[in-house]
C-alpha positions in Angstrom: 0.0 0.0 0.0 1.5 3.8 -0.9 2.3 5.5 2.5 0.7 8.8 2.8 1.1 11.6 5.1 0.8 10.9 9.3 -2.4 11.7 10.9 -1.3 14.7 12.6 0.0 16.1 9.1 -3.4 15.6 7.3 -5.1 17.0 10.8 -3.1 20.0 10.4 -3.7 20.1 6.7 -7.5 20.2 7.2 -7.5 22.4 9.9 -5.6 25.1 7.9 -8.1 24.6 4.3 -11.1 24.5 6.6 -9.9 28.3 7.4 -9.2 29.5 4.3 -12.3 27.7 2.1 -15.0 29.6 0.7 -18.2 28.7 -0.9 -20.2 31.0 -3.4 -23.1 30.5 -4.9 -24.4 32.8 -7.4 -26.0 33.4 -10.8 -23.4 32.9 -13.7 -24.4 36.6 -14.7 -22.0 37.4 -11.7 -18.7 35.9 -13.2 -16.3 37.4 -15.6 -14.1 35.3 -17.2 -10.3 36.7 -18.1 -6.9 34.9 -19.2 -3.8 36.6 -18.3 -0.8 37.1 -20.2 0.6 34.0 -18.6 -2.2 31.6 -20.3 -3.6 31.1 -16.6 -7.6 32.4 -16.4 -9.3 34.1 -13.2 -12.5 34.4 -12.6 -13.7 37.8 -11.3 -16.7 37.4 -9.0 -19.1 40.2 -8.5 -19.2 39.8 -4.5 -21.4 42.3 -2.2 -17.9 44.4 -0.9 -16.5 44.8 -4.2 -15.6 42.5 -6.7 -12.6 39.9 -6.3 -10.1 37.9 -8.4 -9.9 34.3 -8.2 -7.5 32.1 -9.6 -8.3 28.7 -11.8 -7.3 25.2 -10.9 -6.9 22.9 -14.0 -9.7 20.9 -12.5 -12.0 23.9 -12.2 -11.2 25.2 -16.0 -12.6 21.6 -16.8 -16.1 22.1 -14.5 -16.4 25.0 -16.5 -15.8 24.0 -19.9 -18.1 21.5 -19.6 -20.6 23.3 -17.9 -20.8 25.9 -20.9 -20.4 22.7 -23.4 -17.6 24.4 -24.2 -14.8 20.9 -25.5 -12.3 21.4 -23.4 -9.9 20.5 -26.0 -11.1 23.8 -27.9 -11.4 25.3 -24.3 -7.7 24.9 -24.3 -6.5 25.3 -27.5 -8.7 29.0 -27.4 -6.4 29.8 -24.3 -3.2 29.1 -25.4 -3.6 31.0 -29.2 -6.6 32.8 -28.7 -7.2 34.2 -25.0 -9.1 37.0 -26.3 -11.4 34.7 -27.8 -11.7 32.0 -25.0 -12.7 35.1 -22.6 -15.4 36.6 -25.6 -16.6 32.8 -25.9 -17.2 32.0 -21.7 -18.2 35.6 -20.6 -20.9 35.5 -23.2 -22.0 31.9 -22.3 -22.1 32.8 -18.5 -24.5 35.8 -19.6 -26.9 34.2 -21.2 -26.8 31.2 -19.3 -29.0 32.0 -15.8 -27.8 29.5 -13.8 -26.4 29.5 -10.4 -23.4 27.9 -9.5 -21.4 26.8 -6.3 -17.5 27.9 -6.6 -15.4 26.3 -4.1 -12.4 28.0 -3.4 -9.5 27.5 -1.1 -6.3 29.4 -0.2 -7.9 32.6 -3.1 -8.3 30.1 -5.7 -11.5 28.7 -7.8 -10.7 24.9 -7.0 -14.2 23.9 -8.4 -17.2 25.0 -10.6 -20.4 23.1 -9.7 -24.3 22.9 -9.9 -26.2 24.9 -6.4 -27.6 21.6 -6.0 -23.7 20.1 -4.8 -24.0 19.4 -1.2 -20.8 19.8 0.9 -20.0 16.6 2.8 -16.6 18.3 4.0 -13.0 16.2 4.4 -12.7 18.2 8.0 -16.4 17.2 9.0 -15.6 13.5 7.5 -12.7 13.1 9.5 -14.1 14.4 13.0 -17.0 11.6 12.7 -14.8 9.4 11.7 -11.4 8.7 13.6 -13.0 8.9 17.1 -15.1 5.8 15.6 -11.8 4.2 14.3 -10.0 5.1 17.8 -12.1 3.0 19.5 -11.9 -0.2 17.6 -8.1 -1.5 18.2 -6.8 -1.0 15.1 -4.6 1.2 12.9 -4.6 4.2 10.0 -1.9 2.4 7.7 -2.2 5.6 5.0 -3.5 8.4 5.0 -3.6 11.5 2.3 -5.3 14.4 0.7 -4.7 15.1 -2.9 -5.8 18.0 -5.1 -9.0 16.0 -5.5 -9.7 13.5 -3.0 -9.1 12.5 1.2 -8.6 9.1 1.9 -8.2 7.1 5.0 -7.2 3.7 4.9 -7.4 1.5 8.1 -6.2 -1.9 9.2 -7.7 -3.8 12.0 -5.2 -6.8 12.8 -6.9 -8.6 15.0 -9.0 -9.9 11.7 -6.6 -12.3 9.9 -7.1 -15.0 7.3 -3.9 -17.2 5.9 -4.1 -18.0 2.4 -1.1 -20.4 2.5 1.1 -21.3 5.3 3.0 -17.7 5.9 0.6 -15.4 3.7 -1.9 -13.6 6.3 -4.0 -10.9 5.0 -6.0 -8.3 7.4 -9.0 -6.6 7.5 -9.6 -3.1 6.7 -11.4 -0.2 5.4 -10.8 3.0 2.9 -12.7 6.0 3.2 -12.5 8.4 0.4 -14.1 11.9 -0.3 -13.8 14.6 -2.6 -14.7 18.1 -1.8 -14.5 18.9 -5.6 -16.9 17.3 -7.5 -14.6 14.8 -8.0 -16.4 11.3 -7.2 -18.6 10.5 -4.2 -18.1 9.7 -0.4 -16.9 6.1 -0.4 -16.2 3.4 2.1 -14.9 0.6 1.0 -13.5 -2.8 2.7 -9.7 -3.1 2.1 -7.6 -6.7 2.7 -3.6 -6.3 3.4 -1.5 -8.6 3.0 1.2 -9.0 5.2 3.9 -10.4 3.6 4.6 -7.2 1.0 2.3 -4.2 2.2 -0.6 -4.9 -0.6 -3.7 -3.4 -0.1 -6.9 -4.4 -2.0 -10.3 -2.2 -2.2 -13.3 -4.5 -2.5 -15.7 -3.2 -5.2 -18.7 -4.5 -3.9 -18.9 -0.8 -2.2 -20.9 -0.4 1.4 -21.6 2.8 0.9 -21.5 5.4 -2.0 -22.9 9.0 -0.8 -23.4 11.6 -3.6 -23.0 15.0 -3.3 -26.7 15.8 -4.7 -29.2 18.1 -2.2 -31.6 20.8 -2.4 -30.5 24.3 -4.3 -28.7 27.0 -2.1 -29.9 30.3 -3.0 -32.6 31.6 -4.9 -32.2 35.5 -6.2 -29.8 37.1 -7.8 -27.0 38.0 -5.2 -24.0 35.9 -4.1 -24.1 33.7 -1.3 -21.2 32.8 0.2 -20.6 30.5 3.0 -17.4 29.6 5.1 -17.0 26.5 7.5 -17.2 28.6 10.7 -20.8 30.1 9.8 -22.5 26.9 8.6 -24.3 24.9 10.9 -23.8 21.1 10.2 -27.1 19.7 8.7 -25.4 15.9 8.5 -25.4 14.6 11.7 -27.8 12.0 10.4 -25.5 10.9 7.5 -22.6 11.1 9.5 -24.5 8.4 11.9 -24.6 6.0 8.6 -21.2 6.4 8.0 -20.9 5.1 11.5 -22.8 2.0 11.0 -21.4 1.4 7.5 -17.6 1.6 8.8 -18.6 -0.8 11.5 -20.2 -3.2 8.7 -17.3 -2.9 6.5 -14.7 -4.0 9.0 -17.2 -7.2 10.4 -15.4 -10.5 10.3 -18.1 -11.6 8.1 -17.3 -8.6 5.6 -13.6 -9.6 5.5 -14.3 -13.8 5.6 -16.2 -12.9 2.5 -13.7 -10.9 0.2 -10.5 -13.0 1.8 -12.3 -16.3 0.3 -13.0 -14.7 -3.0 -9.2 -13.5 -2.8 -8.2 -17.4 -2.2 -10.6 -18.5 -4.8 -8.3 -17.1 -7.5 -5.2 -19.3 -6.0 -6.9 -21.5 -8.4 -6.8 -19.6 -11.7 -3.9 -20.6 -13.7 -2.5 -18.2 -16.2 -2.0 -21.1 -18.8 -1.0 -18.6 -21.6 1.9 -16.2 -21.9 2.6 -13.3 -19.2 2.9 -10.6 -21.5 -0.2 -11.6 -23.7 -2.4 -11.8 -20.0 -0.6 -8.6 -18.9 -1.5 -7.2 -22.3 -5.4 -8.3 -22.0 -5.5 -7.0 -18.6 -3.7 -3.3 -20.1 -6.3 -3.0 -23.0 -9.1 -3.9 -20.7 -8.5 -1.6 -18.0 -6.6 1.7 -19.7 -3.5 0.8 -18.2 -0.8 2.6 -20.2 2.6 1.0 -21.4 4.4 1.5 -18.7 2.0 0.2 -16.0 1.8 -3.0 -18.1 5.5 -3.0 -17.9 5.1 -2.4 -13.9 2.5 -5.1 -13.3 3.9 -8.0 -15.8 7.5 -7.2 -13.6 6.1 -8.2 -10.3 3.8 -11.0 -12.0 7.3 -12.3 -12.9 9.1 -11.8 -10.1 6.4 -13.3 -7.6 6.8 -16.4 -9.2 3.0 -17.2 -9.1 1.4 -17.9 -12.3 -2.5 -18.0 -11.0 -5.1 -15.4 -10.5 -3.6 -14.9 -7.3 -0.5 -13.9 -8.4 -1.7 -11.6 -11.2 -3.9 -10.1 -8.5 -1.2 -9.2 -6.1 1.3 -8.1 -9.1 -1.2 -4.9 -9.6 -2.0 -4.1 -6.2 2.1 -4.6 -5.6 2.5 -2.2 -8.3 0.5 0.3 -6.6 3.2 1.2 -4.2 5.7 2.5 -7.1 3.1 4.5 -8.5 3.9 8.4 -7.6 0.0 9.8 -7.9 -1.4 8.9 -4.7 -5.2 9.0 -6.6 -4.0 6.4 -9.6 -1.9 4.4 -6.7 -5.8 3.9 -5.3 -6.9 2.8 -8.2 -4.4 0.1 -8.8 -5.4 -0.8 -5.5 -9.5 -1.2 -6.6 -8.3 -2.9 -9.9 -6.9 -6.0 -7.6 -10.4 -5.6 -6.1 -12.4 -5.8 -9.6 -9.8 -8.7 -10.4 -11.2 -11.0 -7.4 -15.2 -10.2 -9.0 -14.3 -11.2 -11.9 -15.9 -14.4 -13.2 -15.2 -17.4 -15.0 -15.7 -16.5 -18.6 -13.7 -13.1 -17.6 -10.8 -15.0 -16.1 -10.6 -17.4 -19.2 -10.1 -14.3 -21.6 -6.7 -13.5 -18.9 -5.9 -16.8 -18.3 -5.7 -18.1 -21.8 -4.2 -15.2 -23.3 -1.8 -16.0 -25.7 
């Protein structure tokens, strides 16, 4: 599993962006659009005081291409040739267009452009529910991080072990995962690690999957801005399923459950060559050349040719992968892996 940041570190982290954070929602009539010299863009946003400059994240250019229908690809090529035109293009799109949006911004930057309907479930508000609950069960955070996009939290409880061969004990565990962006739902997830090199594996079969969908903030046409320490918390009801669901995910009959499908794949044997089932597995899940390259080295090096082995060669591969976001998903691709079924398995297994 890809080592994150220490607890403390991501509890300082979250303390300082729940200070600086700031939500606006407001009519699309009240942003300007303008690239600088530079090729970065700002939005300037009509606010009550006066208005105020914001830089644009690369994610939040995207929201807002595709919020105007704008292809981002033109979007892009419009901002590095033609800036004049790009700014002509979105100011007169947010004009016409009417509808309120929520801006999420953090440290005086737009880091998101979403619909009024996006409810905040917050990484700070996630994390005070949930690591008191974690505290108190015996266990351990074995990563933790916050990216540009996401928080995760991933957790091992050890006194929940299964051996799949003499010497090769996997534990039970959980991954909790938010975005504060727009940028997938809240998630928690049952994890296995195995003991014996540090892989962790995300079960698909997800226990819970929270969007970010409520009721529309604001109604006229004025700004609305909220910040963390002026918002009363309207979740505590969610936050109390999140509770329940954590406990469910790290039962014993939760982890027997993916562990046995895990050891059902000891008996998958890749009768065909490496490369060609490394090559299957590439085409079928976007993996690009070099990730191939990464997985079909440890499925060599492990020494087992089986399901098993092709299983823990991507989750393996995880660790050397720098994003901590793609890391994850190597991590949920060992977990699709283990679902797979027969017919699936025959198409990797038989490759040649």
């Amino acid at each position: 599993m890809k080592s994150g940041r220490s607890l403390q570190s991501l509890a300082q982290e979250l303390d300082r962006q729940r200070l600086s954070k700031r939500d606006l929602v407001l009519p699309s009539s009240l942003i300007h659009h303008t690239t600088r010299e530079d090729g970065e863009t700002e939005l300037i946003v009509e606010e009550p005081e006066s208005p105020r400059r914001y830089d644009v994240t690369p994610l939040a250019r995207r929201q807002l291409a595709d919020k105007l229908r704008i292809p981002l690809a033109y979007f892009e090529r419009m901002r590095s040739e033609q800036p004049t035109l790009l700014d002509r293009n979105v100011n007169t799109w947010l004009e016409q267009e009417g509808d309120r949006h929520m801006l999420r911004t953090l440290d005086g930057r737009v880091r998101a452009v979403l619909s009024d309907r996006y409810r905040r479930l917050d990484n700070y508000d996630l994390a005070e529910h949930v690591l008191p609950i974690l505290g108190h069960l015996d266990g351990r955070v074995e990563s933790a991080e916050l990216t540009g996009t996401k928080m995760y939290l991933k957790y091992i409880l050890p006194r929940l072990q299964y051996e799949m061969r003499v010497g090769d004990v996997v534990q039970a565990g959980i991954v909790i995962s938010n975005s504060e962006v727009g940028h997938g739902t809240l998630t928690v997830q049952p994890l296995v690690f195995r003991l014996v090199c540090s892989n962790g594996l995300i079960a698909v079969d997800q226990s819970l999957r929270k969007t970010h969908l409520g009721r529309a903030l604001g109604s006229d046409d004025s700004v609305t801005i909220f910040q963390d320490d002026t918002l009363q918390a309207d979740d505590r009801a969610f936050f109390l399923q999140v509770r329940d669901v954590v406990q469910s995910a790290l039962s014993e009959a939760t982890f027997l459950q993916v562990a046995a499908k895990m050891h059902k794949t000891m008996g998958i044997e890749l009768k065909g060559s490496p490369v060609k089932t490394v090559e299957v597995l590439r085409q079928r899940y976007t993996l690009t050349e070099a990730e191939g390259d990464g997985v079909l080295r440890h499925l060599i090096t492990g020494g087992d040719l089986s399901g098993y082995g092709l299983v823990n060669a991507v989750t393996h591969y995880s660790q050397e992968v720098d994003d901590y976001d793609r890391a994850t998903e190597f991590e949920a691709l060992g977990g699709k892996l283990v679902e797979l079924s027969s017919r699936e398995w025959k198409g990797l297994a038989e490759a040649a």
